[in-house]
C-alpha positions in Angstrom: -11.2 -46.0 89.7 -14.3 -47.0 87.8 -17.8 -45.6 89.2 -20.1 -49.2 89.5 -22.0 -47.4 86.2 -19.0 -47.7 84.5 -17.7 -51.0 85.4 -21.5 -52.4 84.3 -20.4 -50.2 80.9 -17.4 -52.5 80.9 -19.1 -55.4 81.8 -21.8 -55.3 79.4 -19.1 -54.1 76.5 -17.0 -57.4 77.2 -19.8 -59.7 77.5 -21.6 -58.8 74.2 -17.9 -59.2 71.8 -17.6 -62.8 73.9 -21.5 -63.5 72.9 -21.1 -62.8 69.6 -17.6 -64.0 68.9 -19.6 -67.3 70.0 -22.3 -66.9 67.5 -20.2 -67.0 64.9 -18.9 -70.1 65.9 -16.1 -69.7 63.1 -12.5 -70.5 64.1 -11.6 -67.2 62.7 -14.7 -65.6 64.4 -12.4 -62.6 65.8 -10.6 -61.5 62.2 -14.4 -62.0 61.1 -15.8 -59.5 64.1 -13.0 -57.0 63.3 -14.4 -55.9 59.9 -17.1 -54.8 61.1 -16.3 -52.2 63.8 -14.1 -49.5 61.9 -15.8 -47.2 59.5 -15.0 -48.3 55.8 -15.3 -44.8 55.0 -13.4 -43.8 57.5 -11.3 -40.8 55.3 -12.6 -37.5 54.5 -14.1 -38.2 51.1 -12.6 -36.1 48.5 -15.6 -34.7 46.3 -18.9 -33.0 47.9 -20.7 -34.8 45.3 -19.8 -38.5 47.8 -21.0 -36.3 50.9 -24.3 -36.0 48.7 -24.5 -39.4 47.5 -24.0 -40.8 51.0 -26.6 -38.6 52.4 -29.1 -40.1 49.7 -28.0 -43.2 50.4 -28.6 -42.5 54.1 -32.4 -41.0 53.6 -34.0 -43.8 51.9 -33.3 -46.1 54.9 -36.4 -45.1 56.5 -39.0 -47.7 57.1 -40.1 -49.1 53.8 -38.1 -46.5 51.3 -35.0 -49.0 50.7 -37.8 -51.6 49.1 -39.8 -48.5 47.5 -37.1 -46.4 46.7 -33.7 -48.2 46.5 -34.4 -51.4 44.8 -37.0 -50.3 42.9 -34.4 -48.1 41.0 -31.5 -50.8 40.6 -29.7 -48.9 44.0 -29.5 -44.8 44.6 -26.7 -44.5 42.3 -29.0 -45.0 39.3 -30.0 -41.3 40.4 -26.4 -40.3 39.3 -27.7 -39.0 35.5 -30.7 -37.2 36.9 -28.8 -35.7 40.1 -26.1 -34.3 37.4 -23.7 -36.4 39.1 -25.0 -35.8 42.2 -23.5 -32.0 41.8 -25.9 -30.5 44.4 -25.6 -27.3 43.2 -26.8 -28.2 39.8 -29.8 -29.8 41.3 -30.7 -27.0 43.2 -30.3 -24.9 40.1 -32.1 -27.1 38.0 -35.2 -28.2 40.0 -35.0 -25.6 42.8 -37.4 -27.1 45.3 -39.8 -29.0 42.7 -39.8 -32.0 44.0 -42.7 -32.8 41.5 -40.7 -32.1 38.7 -37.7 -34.5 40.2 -40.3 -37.4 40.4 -41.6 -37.1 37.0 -37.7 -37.0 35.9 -37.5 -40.0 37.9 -40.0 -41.9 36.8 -39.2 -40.9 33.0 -35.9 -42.2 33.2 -35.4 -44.8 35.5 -39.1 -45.9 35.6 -39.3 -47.4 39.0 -40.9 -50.8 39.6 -44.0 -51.0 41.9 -46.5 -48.3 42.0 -45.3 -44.5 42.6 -47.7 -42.6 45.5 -47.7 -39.4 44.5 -49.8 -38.3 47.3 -48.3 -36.0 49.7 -47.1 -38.8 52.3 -45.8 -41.1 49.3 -42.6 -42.3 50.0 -41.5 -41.0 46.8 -42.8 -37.6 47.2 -40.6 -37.3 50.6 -37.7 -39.1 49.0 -37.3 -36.1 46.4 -37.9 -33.5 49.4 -34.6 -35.2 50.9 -32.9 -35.0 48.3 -33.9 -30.8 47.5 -33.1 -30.3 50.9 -30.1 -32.3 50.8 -29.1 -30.3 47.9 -30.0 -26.7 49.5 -27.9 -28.2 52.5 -24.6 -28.9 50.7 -24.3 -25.8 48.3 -23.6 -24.0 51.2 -20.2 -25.8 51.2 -17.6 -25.0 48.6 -16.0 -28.3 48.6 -15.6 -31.3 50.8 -13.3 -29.9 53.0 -15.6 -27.1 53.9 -18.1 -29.5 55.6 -15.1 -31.3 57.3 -14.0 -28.1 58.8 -17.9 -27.1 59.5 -18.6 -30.8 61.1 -15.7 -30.9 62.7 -16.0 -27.6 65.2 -19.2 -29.4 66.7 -17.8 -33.0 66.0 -14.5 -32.0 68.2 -16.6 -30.1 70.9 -17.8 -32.6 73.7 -20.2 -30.1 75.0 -21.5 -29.6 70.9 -21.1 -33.1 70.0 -24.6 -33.9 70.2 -25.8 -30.4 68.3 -24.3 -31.9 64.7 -26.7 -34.8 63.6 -29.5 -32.5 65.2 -28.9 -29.7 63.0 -28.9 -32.3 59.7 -32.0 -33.8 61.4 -33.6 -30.3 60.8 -32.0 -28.8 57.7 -32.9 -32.3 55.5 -36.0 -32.9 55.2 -36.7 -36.7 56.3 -33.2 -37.6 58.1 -33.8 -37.8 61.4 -31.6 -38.0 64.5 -31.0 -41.5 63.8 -30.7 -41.2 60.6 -28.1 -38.4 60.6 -25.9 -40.1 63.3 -25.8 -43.3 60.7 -24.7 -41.0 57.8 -21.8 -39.2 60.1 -20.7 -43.0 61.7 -20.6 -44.2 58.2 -18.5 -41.0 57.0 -16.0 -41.6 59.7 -17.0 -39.2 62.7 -17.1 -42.3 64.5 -17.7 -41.5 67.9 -21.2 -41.7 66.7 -23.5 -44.7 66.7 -27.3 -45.0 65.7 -29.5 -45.7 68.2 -32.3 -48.0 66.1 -34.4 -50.6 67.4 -31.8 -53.2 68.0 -29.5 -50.4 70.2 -32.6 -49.4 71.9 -33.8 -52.5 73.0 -30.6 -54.3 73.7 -29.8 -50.6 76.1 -32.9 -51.0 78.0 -33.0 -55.0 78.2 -29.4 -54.7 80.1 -31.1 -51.7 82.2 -29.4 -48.8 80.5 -32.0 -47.0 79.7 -35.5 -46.5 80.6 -38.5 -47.5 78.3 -38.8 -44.0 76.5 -35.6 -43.2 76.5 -34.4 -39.7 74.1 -32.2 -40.9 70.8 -30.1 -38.6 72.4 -29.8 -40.2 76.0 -29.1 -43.6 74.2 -26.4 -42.1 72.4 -24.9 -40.8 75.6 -24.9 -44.5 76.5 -23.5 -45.7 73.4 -20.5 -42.7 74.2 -19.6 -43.8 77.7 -19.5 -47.4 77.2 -17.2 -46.8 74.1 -15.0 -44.4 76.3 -14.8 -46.5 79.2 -13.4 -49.5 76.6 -11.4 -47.8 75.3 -13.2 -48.0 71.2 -15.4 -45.5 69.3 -19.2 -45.3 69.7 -19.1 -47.2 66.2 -17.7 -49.9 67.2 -19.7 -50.3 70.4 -22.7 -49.8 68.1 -21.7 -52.7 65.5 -21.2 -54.8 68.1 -24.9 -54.5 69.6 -26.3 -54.2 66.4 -24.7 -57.4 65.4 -26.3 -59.2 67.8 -29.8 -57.9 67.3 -29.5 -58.0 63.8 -27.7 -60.9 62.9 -26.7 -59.7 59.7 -22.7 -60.3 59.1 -23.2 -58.3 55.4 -19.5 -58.2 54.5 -19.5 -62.1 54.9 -23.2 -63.4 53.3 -24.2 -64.7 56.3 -26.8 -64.4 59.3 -26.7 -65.9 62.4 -31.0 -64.8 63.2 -31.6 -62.1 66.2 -30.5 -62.8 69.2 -31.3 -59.7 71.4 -33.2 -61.2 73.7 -31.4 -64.0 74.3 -27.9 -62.1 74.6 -30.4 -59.9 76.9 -31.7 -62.8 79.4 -28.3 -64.5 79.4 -26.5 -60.9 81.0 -29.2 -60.8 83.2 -28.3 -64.0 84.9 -24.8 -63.5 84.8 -25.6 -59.9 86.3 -27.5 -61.6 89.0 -24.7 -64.0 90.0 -22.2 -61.7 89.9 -24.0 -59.1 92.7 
């Protein structure tokens, strides 16, 4: 028998996929929905050097650094000739931890557009730190089965599940909690989602969470609904996000944010329902 907590978990789950099987207002609006809540990545990569990449990927998505870093490069895969194919190990042998040396190789080569701060806050400045630290992280690893195995004895541990994307959030520099719980979703540990602004608010709005709730009490959240429906953590995160976001990427379209309104319309159907 379901607690009343967990039949609002179940509640809230089957209300948001109606909601936003509605906003699509497609006649294949539930084939559209589905590509969106497995992992694409959702094998063990093969090379350490796609664990790196990813983690790149996954540290310039920090307030502005996607516009300052990302496009201003054509995309972190331009990195690839500098990064010696993003070979961590060779960039940790090669720069150590200059991160001044990396920008001026960066700016050499690929010669970003806009203006590089090379002052010690500049986004560029922390975006070679990340990927140093990133580096230092992953040569501890002999291969990409190594930091399966590793990710994997915390990942498969529900009483260490939550230790994981803390541990990345302190070894590499500028990946936060949030930030490493996007990079291990998006590598297939997908009993993790990432508790960003739309999560947050959507969590609280319903009456989740409290106002300051901890990244890691909103994952908790994101958990138990996910395990009370019977679906990962990623796919009850993609379905929130959707709806706060708007963005339907694999399909070129946005349907605007809706949070608030998917927020006041279970409110009133929360209200009749008591």
């Amino acid at each position: 028998m379901f607690t009343e907590y967990q039949r609002k978990l179940v509640s809230i789950y089957s209300l948001a996929k109606a909601y936003l099987i509605d906003m699509i207002d497609d006649e294949n609006a539930v084939e559209i929905l589905e590509e969106y809540l497995t992992p694409h990545d959702c094998n063990q990569v093969e090379k350490l050097s796609q664990i790196y990449f990813h983690l790149l990927k996954h540290a310039q998505n920090a307030n502005m650094k996607p516009k300052v870093i990302g496009q201003s490069i054509g995309g972190v895969k331009k990195l690839k000739p500098i990064l010696f194919n993003f070979n961590a190990k060779k960039v940790l042998e090669h720069y150590g931890d200059d991160h001044e040396k990396l920008l001026d190789d960066i700016v050499e080569e690929l010669q970003p557009t806009g203006q590089v701060n090379r002052e010690p806050e500049g986004l560029w400045v922390h975006y070679c730190q990340s990927i140093l630290s990133a580096a230092q992280f992953l040569c501890q690893f002999k291969n990409s089965k190594a930091f399966y195995e590793w990710a994997n004895e915390y990942y498969q541990d529900e009483t260490k599940i939550d230790e994981l994307p803390q541990i990345l959030a302190r070894e590499i520099h500028g990946i936060g909690y949030a930030l490493a719980c996007d990079f291990l979703k998006e590598m297939g540990f997908a009993n993790y989602g990432k508790p960003d602004v739309h999560i947050k608010d959507i969590l609280r709005g319903v009456g989740l969470t409290k106002e300051k709730a901890k990244e890691t009490e909103i994952q908790a959240v994101l958990r138990e609904m996910a395990k009370v429906n019977g679906v990962s953590a990623y796919h009850v995160d993609k379905i929130l996000w959707l709806i706060g976001s708007g963005e339907f990427y694999f399909h070129d379209f946005s349907t605007g944010q809706n949070k608030q309104d998917f927020i006041d319309w279970f409110v009133e159907i929360d209200k009749v329902g008591r």
